[in-house]
C-alpha positions as CSV (number, residue, x, y, z in Angstrom):
1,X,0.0,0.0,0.0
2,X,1.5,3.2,-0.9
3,X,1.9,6.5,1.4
4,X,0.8,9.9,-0.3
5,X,1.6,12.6,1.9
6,X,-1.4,15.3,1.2
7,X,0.1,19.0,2.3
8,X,-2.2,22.0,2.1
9,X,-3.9,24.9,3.9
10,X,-7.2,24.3,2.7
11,X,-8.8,21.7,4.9
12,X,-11.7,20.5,2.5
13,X,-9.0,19.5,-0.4
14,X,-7.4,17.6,2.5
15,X,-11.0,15.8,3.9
16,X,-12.2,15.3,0.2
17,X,-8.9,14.4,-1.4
18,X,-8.1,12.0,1.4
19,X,-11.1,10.1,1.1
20,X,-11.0,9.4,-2.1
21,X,-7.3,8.4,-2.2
22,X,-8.3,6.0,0.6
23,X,-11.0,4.4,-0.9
24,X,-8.7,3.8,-3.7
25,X,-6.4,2.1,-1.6
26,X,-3.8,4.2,-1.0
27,X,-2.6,4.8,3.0
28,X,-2.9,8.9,3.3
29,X,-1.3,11.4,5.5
30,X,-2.4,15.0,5.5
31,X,-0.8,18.3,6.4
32,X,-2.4,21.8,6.7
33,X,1.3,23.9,6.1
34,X,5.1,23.2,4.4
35,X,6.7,23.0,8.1
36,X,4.6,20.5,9.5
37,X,5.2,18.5,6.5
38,X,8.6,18.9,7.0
39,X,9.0,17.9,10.3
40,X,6.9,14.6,9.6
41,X,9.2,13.9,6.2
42,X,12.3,13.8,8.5
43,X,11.5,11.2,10.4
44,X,10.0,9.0,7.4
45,X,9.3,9.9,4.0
46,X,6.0,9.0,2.5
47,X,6.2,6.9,-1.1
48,X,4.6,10.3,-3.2
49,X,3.9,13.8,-1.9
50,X,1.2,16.5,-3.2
51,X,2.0,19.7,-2.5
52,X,0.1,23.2,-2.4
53,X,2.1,26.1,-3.7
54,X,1.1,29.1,-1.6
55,X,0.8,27.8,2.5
56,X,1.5,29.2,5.7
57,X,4.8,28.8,7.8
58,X,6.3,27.1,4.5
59,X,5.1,27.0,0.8
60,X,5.2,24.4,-1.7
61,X,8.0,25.4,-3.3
62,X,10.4,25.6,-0.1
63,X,9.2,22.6,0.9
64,X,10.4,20.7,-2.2
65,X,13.6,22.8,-2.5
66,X,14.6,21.0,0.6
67,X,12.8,17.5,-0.2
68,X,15.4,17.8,-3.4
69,X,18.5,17.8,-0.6
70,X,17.5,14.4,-0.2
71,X,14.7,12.4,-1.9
72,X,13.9,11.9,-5.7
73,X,10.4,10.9,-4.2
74,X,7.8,11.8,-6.6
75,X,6.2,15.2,-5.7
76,X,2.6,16.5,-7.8
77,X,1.9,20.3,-7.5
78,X,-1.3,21.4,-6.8
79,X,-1.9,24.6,-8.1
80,X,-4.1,27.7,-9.1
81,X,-4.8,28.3,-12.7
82,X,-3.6,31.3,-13.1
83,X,-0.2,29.9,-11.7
84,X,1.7,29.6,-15.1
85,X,5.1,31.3,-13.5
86,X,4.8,28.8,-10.8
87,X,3.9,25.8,-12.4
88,X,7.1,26.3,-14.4
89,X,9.3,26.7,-11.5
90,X,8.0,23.9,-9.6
91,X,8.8,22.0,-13.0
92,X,12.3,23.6,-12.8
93,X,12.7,22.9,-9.0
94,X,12.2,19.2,-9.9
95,X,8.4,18.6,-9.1
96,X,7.6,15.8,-11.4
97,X,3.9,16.7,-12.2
98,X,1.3,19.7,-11.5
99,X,-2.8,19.6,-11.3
100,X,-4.4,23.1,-11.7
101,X,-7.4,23.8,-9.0
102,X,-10.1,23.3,-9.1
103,X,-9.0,20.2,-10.1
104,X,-11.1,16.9,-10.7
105,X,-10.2,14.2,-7.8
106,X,-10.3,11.3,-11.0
107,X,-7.1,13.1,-12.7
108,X,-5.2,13.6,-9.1
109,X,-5.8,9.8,-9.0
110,X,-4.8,8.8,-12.2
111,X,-1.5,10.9,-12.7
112,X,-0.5,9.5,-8.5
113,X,-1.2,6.4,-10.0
114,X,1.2,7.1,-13.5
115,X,4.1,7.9,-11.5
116,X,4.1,5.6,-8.6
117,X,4.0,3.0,-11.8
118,X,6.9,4.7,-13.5
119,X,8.6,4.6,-9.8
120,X,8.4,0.9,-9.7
121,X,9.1,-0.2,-12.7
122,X,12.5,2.3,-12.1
123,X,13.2,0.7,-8.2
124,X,11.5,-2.6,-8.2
125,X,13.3,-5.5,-7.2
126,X,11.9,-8.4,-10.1
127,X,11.7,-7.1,-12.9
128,X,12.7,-8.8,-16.1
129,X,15.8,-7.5,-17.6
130,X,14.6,-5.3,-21.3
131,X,16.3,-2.5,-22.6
132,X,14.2,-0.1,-20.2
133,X,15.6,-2.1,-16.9
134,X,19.3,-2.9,-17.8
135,X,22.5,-1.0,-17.1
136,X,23.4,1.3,-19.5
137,X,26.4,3.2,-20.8
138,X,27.1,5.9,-22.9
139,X,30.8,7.3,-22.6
140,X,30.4,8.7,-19.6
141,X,27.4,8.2,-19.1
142,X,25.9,4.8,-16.6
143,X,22.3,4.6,-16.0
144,X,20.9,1.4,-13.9
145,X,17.4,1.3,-13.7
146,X,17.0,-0.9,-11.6
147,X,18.6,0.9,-8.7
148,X,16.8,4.3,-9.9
149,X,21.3,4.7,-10.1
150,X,22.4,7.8,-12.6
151,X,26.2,8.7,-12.4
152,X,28.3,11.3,-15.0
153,X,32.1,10.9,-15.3
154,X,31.9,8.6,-12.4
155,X,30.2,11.0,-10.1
156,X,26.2,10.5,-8.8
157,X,23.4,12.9,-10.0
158,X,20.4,12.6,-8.1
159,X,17.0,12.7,-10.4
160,X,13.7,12.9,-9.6
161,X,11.4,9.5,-11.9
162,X,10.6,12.0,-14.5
163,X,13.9,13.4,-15.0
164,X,14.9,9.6,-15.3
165,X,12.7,8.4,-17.6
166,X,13.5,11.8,-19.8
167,X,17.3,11.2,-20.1
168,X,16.9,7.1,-20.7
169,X,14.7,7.8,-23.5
170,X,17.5,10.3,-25.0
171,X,20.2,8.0,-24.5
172,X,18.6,4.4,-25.1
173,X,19.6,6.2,-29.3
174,X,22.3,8.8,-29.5
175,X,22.2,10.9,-32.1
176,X,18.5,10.1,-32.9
177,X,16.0,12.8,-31.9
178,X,12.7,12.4,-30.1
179,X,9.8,15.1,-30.6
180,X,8.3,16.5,-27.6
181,X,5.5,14.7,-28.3
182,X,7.5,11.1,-27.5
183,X,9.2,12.3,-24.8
184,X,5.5,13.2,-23.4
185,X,4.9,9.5,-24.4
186,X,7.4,8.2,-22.0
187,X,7.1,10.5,-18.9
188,X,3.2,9.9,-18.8
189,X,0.1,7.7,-19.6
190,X,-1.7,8.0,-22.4
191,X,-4.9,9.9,-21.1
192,X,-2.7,12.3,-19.1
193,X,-1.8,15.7,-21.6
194,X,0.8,17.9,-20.9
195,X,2.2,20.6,-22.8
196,X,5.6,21.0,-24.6
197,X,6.2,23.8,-21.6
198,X,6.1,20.6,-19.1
199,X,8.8,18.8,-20.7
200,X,11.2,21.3,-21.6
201,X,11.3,22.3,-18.0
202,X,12.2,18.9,-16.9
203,X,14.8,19.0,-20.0
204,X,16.3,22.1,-18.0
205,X,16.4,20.7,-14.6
206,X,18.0,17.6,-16.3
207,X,20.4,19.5,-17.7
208,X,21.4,21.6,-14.6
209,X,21.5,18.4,-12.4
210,X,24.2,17.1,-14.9
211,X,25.9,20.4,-15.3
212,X,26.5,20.5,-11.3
213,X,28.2,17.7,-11.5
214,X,30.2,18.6,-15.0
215,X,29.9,22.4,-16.1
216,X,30.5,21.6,-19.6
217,X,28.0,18.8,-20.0
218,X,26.3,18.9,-23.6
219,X,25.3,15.8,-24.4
220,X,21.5,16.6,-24.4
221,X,20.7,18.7,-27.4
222,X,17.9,21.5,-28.6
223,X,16.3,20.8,-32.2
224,X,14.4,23.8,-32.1
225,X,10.8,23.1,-32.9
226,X,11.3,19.7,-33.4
227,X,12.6,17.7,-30.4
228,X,16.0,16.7,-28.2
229,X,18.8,14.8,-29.4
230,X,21.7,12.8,-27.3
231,X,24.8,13.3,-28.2
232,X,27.2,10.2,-26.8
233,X,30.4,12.0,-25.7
Protein backbone atom coordinates (compact mmCIF):
# COMPACT_ATOMS: atom_id res chain seq x y z
CA UNK A 1 0.00 0.00 0.00
CA UNK A 2 1.55 3.22 -0.92
CA UNK A 3 1.88 6.47 1.38
CA UNK A 4 0.76 9.85 -0.33
CA UNK A 5 1.62 12.61 1.88
CA UNK A 6 -1.42 15.33 1.22
CA UNK A 7 0.12 19.04 2.28
CA UNK A 8 -2.16 22.02 2.08
CA UNK A 9 -3.92 24.93 3.88
CA UNK A 10 -7.19 24.26 2.68
CA UNK A 11 -8.81 21.72 4.94
CA UNK A 12 -11.73 20.52 2.47
CA UNK A 13 -8.99 19.53 -0.37
CA UNK A 14 -7.39 17.62 2.54
CA UNK A 15 -10.99 15.84 3.93
CA UNK A 16 -12.18 15.29 0.25
CA UNK A 17 -8.88 14.40 -1.43
CA UNK A 18 -8.07 12.00 1.42
CA UNK A 19 -11.06 10.15 1.05
CA UNK A 20 -10.96 9.37 -2.08
CA UNK A 21 -7.35 8.39 -2.18
CA UNK A 22 -8.32 6.05 0.59
CA UNK A 23 -10.96 4.39 -0.92
CA UNK A 24 -8.73 3.83 -3.74
CA UNK A 25 -6.36 2.12 -1.56
CA UNK A 26 -3.83 4.22 -1.02
CA UNK A 27 -2.57 4.85 2.96
CA UNK A 28 -2.87 8.91 3.34
CA UNK A 29 -1.33 11.43 5.46
CA UNK A 30 -2.35 15.03 5.46
CA UNK A 31 -0.81 18.32 6.36
CA UNK A 32 -2.41 21.85 6.70
CA UNK A 33 1.27 23.95 6.12
CA UNK A 34 5.14 23.17 4.40
CA UNK A 35 6.65 23.00 8.10
CA UNK A 36 4.58 20.52 9.46
CA UNK A 37 5.18 18.45 6.53
CA UNK A 38 8.58 18.89 7.01
CA UNK A 39 9.02 17.86 10.29
CA UNK A 40 6.86 14.61 9.62
CA UNK A 41 9.17 13.91 6.23
CA UNK A 42 12.29 13.84 8.54
CA UNK A 43 11.54 11.17 10.37
CA UNK A 44 10.02 9.04 7.42
CA UNK A 45 9.25 9.87 3.95
CA UNK A 46 6.01 9.04 2.49
CA UNK A 47 6.20 6.85 -1.06
CA UNK A 48 4.60 10.34 -3.21
CA UNK A 49 3.93 13.85 -1.91
CA UNK A 50 1.25 16.45 -3.19
CA UNK A 51 1.97 19.72 -2.52
CA UNK A 52 0.09 23.22 -2.39
CA UNK A 53 2.14 26.10 -3.71
CA UNK A 54 1.06 29.06 -1.57
CA UNK A 55 0.77 27.78 2.49
CA UNK A 56 1.50 29.22 5.69
CA UNK A 57 4.84 28.84 7.83
CA UNK A 58 6.28 27.12 4.55
CA UNK A 59 5.09 26.97 0.83
CA UNK A 60 5.23 24.37 -1.66
CA UNK A 61 8.00 25.42 -3.31
CA UNK A 62 10.36 25.56 -0.11
CA UNK A 63 9.24 22.65 0.92
CA UNK A 64 10.42 20.75 -2.20
CA UNK A 65 13.65 22.85 -2.50
CA UNK A 66 14.57 21.02 0.64
CA UNK A 67 12.85 17.46 -0.20
CA UNK A 68 15.41 17.82 -3.38
CA UNK A 69 18.49 17.81 -0.65
CA UNK A 70 17.53 14.39 -0.17
CA UNK A 71 14.75 12.44 -1.94
CA UNK A 72 13.94 11.90 -5.70
CA UNK A 73 10.37 10.90 -4.21
CA UNK A 74 7.77 11.76 -6.64
CA UNK A 75 6.23 15.17 -5.70
CA UNK A 76 2.62 16.54 -7.78
CA UNK A 77 1.91 20.26 -7.51
CA UNK A 78 -1.31 21.39 -6.84
CA UNK A 79 -1.91 24.59 -8.09
CA UNK A 80 -4.09 27.65 -9.07
CA UNK A 81 -4.82 28.32 -12.68
CA UNK A 82 -3.56 31.29 -13.09
CA UNK A 83 -0.20 29.89 -11.69
CA UNK A 84 1.66 29.57 -15.07
CA UNK A 85 5.12 31.35 -13.53
CA UNK A 86 4.76 28.82 -10.84
CA UNK A 87 3.90 25.79 -12.41
CA UNK A 88 7.09 26.27 -14.43
CA UNK A 89 9.35 26.66 -11.48
CA UNK A 90 7.96 23.89 -9.61
CA UNK A 91 8.79 21.99 -13.05
CA UNK A 92 12.35 23.57 -12.78
CA UNK A 93 12.71 22.89 -9.04
CA UNK A 94 12.21 19.25 -9.92
CA UNK A 95 8.39 18.62 -9.06
CA UNK A 96 7.60 15.79 -11.36
CA UNK A 97 3.88 16.69 -12.21
CA UNK A 98 1.33 19.70 -11.51
CA UNK A 99 -2.78 19.64 -11.32
CA UNK A 100 -4.41 23.14 -11.66
CA UNK A 101 -7.40 23.85 -9.04
CA UNK A 102 -10.13 23.35 -9.13
CA UNK A 103 -9.02 20.15 -10.09
CA UNK A 104 -11.11 16.94 -10.74
CA UNK A 105 -10.18 14.24 -7.76
CA UNK A 106 -10.27 11.28 -10.99
CA UNK A 107 -7.13 13.13 -12.66
CA UNK A 108 -5.20 13.58 -9.09
CA UNK A 109 -5.81 9.81 -8.99
CA UNK A 110 -4.84 8.77 -12.19
CA UNK A 111 -1.53 10.93 -12.66
CA UNK A 112 -0.51 9.47 -8.55
CA UNK A 113 -1.18 6.42 -10.00
CA UNK A 114 1.16 7.08 -13.48
CA UNK A 115 4.14 7.93 -11.53
CA UNK A 116 4.15 5.62 -8.62
CA UNK A 117 4.02 2.99 -11.82
CA UNK A 118 6.93 4.72 -13.51
CA UNK A 119 8.56 4.60 -9.84
CA UNK A 120 8.45 0.88 -9.73
CA UNK A 121 9.12 -0.15 -12.74
CA UNK A 122 12.54 2.28 -12.15
CA UNK A 123 13.22 0.66 -8.21
CA UNK A 124 11.52 -2.58 -8.21
CA UNK A 125 13.28 -5.48 -7.25
CA UNK A 126 11.90 -8.42 -10.12
CA UNK A 127 11.73 -7.08 -12.89
CA UNK A 128 12.70 -8.83 -16.09
CA UNK A 129 15.76 -7.54 -17.63
CA UNK A 130 14.63 -5.33 -21.33
CA UNK A 131 16.34 -2.46 -22.59
CA UNK A 132 14.18 -0.14 -20.15
CA UNK A 133 15.57 -2.14 -16.94
CA UNK A 134 19.26 -2.92 -17.82
CA UNK A 135 22.47 -0.97 -17.13
CA UNK A 136 23.39 1.28 -19.46
CA UNK A 137 26.40 3.19 -20.85
CA UNK A 138 27.08 5.90 -22.93
CA UNK A 139 30.81 7.32 -22.58
CA UNK A 140 30.40 8.67 -19.61
CA UNK A 141 27.39 8.23 -19.07
CA UNK A 142 25.89 4.83 -16.65
CA UNK A 143 22.29 4.58 -15.96
CA UNK A 144 20.86 1.44 -13.93
CA UNK A 145 17.38 1.30 -13.65
CA UNK A 146 17.01 -0.91 -11.60
CA UNK A 147 18.56 0.89 -8.70
CA UNK A 148 16.75 4.28 -9.91
CA UNK A 149 21.33 4.68 -10.08
CA UNK A 150 22.43 7.79 -12.58
CA UNK A 151 26.23 8.69 -12.44
CA UNK A 152 28.32 11.31 -15.00
CA UNK A 153 32.13 10.89 -15.30
CA UNK A 154 31.88 8.59 -12.35
CA UNK A 155 30.15 11.03 -10.09
CA UNK A 156 26.20 10.46 -8.81
CA UNK A 157 23.38 12.88 -9.96
CA UNK A 158 20.43 12.63 -8.12
CA UNK A 159 16.96 12.65 -10.42
CA UNK A 160 13.66 12.94 -9.64
CA UNK A 161 11.36 9.47 -11.85
CA UNK A 162 10.58 12.03 -14.52
CA UNK A 163 13.88 13.38 -14.99
CA UNK A 164 14.93 9.62 -15.31
CA UNK A 165 12.71 8.43 -17.64
CA UNK A 166 13.54 11.84 -19.85
CA UNK A 167 17.30 11.23 -20.06
CA UNK A 168 16.94 7.10 -20.74
CA UNK A 169 14.66 7.82 -23.51
CA UNK A 170 17.46 10.30 -24.95
CA UNK A 171 20.23 8.03 -24.48
CA UNK A 172 18.64 4.40 -25.14
CA UNK A 173 19.64 6.18 -29.27
CA UNK A 174 22.33 8.81 -29.51
CA UNK A 175 22.21 10.95 -32.10
CA UNK A 176 18.49 10.12 -32.94
CA UNK A 177 16.05 12.78 -31.94
CA UNK A 178 12.71 12.44 -30.06
CA UNK A 179 9.77 15.09 -30.57
CA UNK A 180 8.34 16.54 -27.58
CA UNK A 181 5.47 14.67 -28.34
CA UNK A 182 7.54 11.06 -27.46
CA UNK A 183 9.21 12.33 -24.77
CA UNK A 184 5.50 13.21 -23.40
CA UNK A 185 4.94 9.48 -24.37
CA UNK A 186 7.43 8.17 -22.00
CA UNK A 187 7.06 10.55 -18.93
CA UNK A 188 3.21 9.88 -18.76
CA UNK A 189 0.14 7.70 -19.58
CA UNK A 190 -1.70 7.98 -22.40
CA UNK A 191 -4.94 9.95 -21.07
CA UNK A 192 -2.70 12.28 -19.11
CA UNK A 193 -1.80 15.72 -21.59
CA UNK A 194 0.80 17.88 -20.93
CA UNK A 195 2.23 20.57 -22.79
CA UNK A 196 5.58 21.03 -24.61
CA UNK A 197 6.22 23.77 -21.58
CA UNK A 198 6.10 20.58 -19.05
CA UNK A 199 8.78 18.76 -20.67
CA UNK A 200 11.16 21.31 -21.60
CA UNK A 201 11.31 22.30 -17.97
CA UNK A 202 12.16 18.87 -16.90
CA UNK A 203 14.84 18.96 -19.96
CA UNK A 204 16.29 22.11 -17.97
CA UNK A 205 16.43 20.71 -14.57
CA UNK A 206 17.98 17.64 -16.31
CA UNK A 207 20.44 19.55 -17.74
CA UNK A 208 21.42 21.59 -14.64
CA UNK A 209 21.52 18.44 -12.43
CA UNK A 210 24.23 17.06 -14.92
CA UNK A 211 25.95 20.44 -15.28
CA UNK A 212 26.48 20.50 -11.29
CA UNK A 213 28.23 17.66 -11.48
CA UNK A 214 30.23 18.61 -14.98
CA UNK A 215 29.92 22.44 -16.05
CA UNK A 216 30.49 21.62 -19.55
CA UNK A 217 28.01 18.85 -19.97
CA UNK A 218 26.33 18.90 -23.57
CA UNK A 219 25.30 15.80 -24.39
CA UNK A 220 21.54 16.63 -24.41
CA UNK A 221 20.69 18.71 -27.35
CA UNK A 222 17.94 21.46 -28.63
CA UNK A 223 16.30 20.76 -32.19
CA UNK A 224 14.45 23.79 -32.10
CA UNK A 225 10.84 23.07 -32.91
CA UNK A 226 11.34 19.68 -33.38
CA UNK A 227 12.58 17.74 -30.45
CA UNK A 228 16.00 16.66 -28.16
CA UNK A 229 18.76 14.77 -29.43
CA UNK A 230 21.67 12.83 -27.25
CA UNK A 231 24.77 13.33 -28.20
CA UNK A 232 27.23 10.20 -26.82
CA UNK A 233 30.40 12.04 -25.75
Amino acid sequence: MSKIALVDDDRNILTSVAITLEAEGFEVETYNDGQAALDAFNKKLPDMAVLDIKMPRMDGMDLLQRLRQKTSMPVIFLTSKDDEIDEVLGLRMGADDYVKKPFSQRLLVERIRALLRRQDAIGGEVIPETEETKVMERGELRMDPLRHAVAWKGMDVSLTVTEFLLLQALAQRPGFVKSRDQLMDVAYDDQVYVDDRTIDSHIKRLRKKMRSVDPDFSAIETLYGIGYRYNEE
